[in-house]
N, C-alpha and C positions, 0 to 999 in steps of 0.2 A: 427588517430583514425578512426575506420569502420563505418560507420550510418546504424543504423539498422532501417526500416518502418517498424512499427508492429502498427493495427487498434486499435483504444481507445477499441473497442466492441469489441474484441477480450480478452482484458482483464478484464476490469469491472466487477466481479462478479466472478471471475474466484479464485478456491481454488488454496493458496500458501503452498505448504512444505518447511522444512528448508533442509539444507543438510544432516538431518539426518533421514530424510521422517519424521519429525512431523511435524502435522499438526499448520501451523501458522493462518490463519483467509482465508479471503474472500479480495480480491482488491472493496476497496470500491470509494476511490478517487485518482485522477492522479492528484497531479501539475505540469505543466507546464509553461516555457517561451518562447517566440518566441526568437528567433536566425537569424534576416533577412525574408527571407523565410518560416523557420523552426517553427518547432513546438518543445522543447527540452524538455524532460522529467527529472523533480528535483528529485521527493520523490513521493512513492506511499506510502496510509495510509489504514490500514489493520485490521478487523475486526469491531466490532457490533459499537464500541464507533465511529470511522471514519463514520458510516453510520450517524451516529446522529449526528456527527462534520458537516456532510457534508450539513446538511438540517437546521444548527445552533440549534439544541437542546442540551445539555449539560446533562448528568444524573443526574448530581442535580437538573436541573429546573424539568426532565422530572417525577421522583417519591419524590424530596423531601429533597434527603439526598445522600452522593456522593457516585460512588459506587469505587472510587482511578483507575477507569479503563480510560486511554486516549490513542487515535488512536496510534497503532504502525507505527513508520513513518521507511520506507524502503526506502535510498537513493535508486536510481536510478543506480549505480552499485553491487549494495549486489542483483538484481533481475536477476533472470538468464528468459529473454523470447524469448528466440533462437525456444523454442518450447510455442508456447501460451495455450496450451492444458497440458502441465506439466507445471506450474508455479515454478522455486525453488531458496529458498533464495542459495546465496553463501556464505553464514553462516550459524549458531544454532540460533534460534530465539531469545535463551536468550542474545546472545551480541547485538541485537541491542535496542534500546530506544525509550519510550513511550513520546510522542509530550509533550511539557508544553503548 
């Protein structure tokens, strides 16, 4: 397997499309484990709700009442960041799955 170093700020904030140019969200948070050395990239989580997962607000606490929206979690090979400036899933956004 190839290792690829690509900068956290490089992506963070950076718009994702899927493989069919629709728009999927914003990279809001990287999980990661170390590997020895390493830094290994799991699952990155995508859009407005991943902002608010990320800061531990939940949309129910934050107006009241839920809004059924939770972070899209994007393993770590469905993301193509060969180029960090074109972010693109290597799927349709609709196969992949909203975090429990």
């Amino acid at each position: 397997m190839t290792k690829k170093t690509v900068r956290l700020q490089e992506l963070v904030g950076k718009l994702v499309l899927d493989v069919n140019g629709a728009r999927v969200g914003r990279i809001r948070c990287v999980r990661a484990e170390r590997d020895g050395d390493d830094c290994v990239v799991r699952e990155y989580e995508i859009g407005a709700a991943a902002l608010l997962s990320r800061f531990g607000i939940s949309a129910l606490s934050l107006i009241g009442w839920p809004l059924g929206r939770e972070p899209l979690c994007v393993p770590w090979n469905q993301l193509d960041v060969s180029d960090p400036q074109r972010l693109r899933l290597r799927c349709a956004k609709e196969e992949l799955s909203r975090s429990e």
